[in-house]
C-alpha positions in Angstrom: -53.0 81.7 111.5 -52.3 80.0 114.7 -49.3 78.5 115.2 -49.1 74.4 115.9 -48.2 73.0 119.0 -44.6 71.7 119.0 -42.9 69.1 121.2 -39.1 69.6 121.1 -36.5 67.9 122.0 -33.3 70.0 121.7 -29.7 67.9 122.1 -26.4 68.6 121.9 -24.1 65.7 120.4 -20.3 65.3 121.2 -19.2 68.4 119.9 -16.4 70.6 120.0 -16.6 74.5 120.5 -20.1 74.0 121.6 -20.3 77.4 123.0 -21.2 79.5 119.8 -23.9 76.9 118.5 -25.2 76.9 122.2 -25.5 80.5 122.4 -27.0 80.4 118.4 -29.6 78.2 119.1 -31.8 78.7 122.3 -34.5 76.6 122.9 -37.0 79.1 122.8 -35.8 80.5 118.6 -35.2 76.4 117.6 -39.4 76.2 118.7 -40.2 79.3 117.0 -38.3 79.0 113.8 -39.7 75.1 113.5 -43.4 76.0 114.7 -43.3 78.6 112.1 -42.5 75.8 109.4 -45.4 73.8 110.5 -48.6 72.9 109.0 -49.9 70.6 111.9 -48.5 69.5 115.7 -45.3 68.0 115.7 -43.1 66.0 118.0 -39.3 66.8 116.9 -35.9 66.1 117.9 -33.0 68.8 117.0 -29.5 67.2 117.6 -26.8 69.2 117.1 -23.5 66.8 116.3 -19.9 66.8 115.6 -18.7 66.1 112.3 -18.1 61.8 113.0 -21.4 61.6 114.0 -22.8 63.7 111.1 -20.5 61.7 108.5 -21.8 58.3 110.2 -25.3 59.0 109.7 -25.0 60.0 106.3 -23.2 57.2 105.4 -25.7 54.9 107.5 -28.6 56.1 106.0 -28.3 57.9 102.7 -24.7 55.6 101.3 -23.1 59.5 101.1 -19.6 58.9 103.2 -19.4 62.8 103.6 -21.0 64.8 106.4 -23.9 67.3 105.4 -25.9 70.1 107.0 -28.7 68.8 107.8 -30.4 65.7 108.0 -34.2 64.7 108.2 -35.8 61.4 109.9 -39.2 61.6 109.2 -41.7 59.3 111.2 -45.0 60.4 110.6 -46.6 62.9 108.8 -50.5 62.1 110.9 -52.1 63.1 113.2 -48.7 64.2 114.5 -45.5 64.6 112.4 -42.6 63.2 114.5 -38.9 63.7 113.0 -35.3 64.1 114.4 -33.5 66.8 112.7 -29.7 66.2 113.2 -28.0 69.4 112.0 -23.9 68.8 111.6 -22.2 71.9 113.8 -19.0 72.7 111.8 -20.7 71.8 108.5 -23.7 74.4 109.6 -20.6 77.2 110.7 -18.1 76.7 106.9 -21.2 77.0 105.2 -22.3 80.1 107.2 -19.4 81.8 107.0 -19.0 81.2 103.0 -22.1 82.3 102.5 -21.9 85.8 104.8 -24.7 84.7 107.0 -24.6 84.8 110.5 -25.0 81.3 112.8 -28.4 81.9 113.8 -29.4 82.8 110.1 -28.2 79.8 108.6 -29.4 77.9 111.7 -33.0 79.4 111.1 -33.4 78.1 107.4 -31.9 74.4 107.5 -34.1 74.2 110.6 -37.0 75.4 108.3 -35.6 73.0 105.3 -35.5 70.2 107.7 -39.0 71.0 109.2 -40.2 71.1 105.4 -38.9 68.2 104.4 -40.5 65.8 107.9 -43.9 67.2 106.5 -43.1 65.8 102.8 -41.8 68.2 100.9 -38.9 67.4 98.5 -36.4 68.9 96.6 -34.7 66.4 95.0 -37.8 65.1 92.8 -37.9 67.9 90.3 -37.0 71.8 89.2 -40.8 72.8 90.0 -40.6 70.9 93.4 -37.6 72.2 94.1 -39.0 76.2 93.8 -42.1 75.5 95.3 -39.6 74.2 98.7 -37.1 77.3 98.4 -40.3 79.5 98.1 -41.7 78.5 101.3 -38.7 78.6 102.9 -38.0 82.1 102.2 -41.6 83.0 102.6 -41.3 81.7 106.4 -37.8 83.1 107.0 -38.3 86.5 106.2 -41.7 86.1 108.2 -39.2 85.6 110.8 -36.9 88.4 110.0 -34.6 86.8 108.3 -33.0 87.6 104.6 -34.1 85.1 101.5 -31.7 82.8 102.3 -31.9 82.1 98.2 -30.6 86.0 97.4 -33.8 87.0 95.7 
């Protein structure tokens, strides 16, 4: 299976200690992961922010005043999806390091879940959509080399 062409966009908020989310995500692993995760061409913007920015667009857009990992803006799903993924830096490096992953690991799948999510799938509607997301995503992740990020 070929893989879909990708536009990317790949910016870095106001952010600080850049250097180790720099060095975890270059450009050329953020196209793969995402391209991977794609079932047709796609224009998408990764932004990688500080945790006031993160907070402020959760609270903006989803009335949760905390910030979170990562967050989805979905545009269109035809002929092109188009989607800003804004991934929250030190939310993205606690969670990594509570869960024994590495940067680029954890990276790789809420890239992936974010990806998922700007072609329609969902989570959050029930159990049996919620497996059929998490099995994809650790279908394409170890594709990638990458542990099931689930622990099965």
């Amino acid at each position: 299976m070929a893989l879909k062409a990708l536009t990317l966009s790949l910016q870095f908020g106001d952010l600080v200690g850049a250097s180790p989310h720099r060095a975890a995500l270059p450009r050329h692993r953020v196209r793969r992961w995402i391209r991977h995760a794609l079932d047709s061409d796609a224009e998408i913007t990764v932004r990688i922010v500080g945790a006031d920015e993160g907070q402020a667009l959760n609270r903006d857009y989803r009335q949760k005043d905390y910030a979170t990992n990562v967050l989805t803006f979905d545009y269109a799903l035809e002929p092109v999806v188009m989607a800003d993924l804004v991934l929250c830096a030190p939310v993205v490096e606690q969670e990594a390091r509570e869960q024994g992953k590495t940067l680029d690991a954890h990276y790789a799948h809420l890239l992936v879940h974010g990806t998922l999510h700007a072609q329609g799938w969902d989570h959050e509607t029930s159990a049996s959509d919620a497996e059929a997301m998490e099995a994809r995503e650790s279908a394409i992740l170890q594709a990638l080399g990458f542990a099931d990020p689930y622990g099965r």
